[in-house]
N, C-alpha and C positions, 0 to 999 in steps of 0.2 A: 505328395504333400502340396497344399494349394501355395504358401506361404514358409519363410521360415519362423523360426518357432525358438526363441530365446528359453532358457532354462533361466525362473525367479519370475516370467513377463506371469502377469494376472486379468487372465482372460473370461467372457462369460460364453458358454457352452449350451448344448441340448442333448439332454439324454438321448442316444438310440438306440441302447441295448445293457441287458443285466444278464448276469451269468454269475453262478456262486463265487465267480473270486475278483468280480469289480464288475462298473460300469463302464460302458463305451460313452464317448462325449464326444458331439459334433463339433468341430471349433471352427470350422468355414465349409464350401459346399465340397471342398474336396477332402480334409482334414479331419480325421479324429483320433481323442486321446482315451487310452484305460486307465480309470480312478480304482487301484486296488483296492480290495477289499478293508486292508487296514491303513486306507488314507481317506475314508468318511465321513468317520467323526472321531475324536477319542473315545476311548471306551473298547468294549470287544461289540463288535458288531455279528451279530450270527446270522442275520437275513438282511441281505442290501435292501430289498423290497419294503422294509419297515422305514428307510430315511430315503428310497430315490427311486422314481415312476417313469417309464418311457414316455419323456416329451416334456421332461421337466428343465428346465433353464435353472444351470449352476453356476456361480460363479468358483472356478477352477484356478491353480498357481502350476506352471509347468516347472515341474522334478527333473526331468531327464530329456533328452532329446537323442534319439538313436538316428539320424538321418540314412544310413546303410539300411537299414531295416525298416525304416521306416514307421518309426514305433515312436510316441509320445508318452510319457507317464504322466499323471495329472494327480495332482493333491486338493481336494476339498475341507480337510481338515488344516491343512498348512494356513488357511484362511482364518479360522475359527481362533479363538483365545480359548490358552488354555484352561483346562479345570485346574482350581488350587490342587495342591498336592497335598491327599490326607496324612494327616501323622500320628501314630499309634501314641497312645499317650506313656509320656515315660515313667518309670518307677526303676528306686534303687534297684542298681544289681548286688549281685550276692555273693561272695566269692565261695570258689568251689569245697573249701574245710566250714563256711557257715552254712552251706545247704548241705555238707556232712553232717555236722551239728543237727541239723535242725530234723533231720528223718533218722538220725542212729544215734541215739542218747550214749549208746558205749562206746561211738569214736571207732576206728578202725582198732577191732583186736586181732591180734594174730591167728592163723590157721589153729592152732595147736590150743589153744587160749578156747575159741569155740566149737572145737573137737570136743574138748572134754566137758562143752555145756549141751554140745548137742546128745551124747551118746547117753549123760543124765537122764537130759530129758525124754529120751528114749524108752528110756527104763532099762536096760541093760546094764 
């Protein structure tokens, strides 16, 4: 590593490489960080290719800092604001004897009670 490398610091970077589960980002001439796959954008991202180009200048938030390894993590989406959060819209619930109600007009009858409507209507 050229520098150290604070975890929160927010740096601008260069694409060097894509690979299905993130991009490589240069963050000086000796330093680069992997922006996982699910630190791009929000949303599900299926192909990095669709939001990041080899040579492209990001600006990048460092996540992690592995100095042993020498491994950086970077967030591009940690940058971004979030999308509002959708909300299904509410309607009354029902409790479970009115959605009885409401599909079995006869209410729970007994084993015995519908024995002797099924074997009826059998015809036996």
């Amino acid at each position: 590593m050229g520098r150290t490398y604070e975890v929160g610091e927010e740096l601008t970077g260069k694409v060097t490489g894509i690979q299905p589960y993130g991009a490589f980002v240069a963050l000086d001439e000796e330093t680069q960080g992997l922006v996982h796959i699910s630190e791009i954008t929000y949303g599900f991202v299926r192909d990095i290719n669709e939001y990041l180009a080899v040579g492209d200048v990001v600006k990048v938030k460092v996540l992690e800092v592995d100095e042993d390894a020498g491994k950086i993590s970077l967030s591009i989406r940690a940058l971004q604001e979030a999308p509002p959060a959708t909300q299904k819209p509410s309607r009354p619930r029902k409790s479970l004897q009115d959605k009885v109600k409401e599909h079995d007009a006869e209410g729970f009858n007994s084993l015995k009670d519908k024995l002797k409507d099924w074997i009826t209507r059998s015809g036996y």
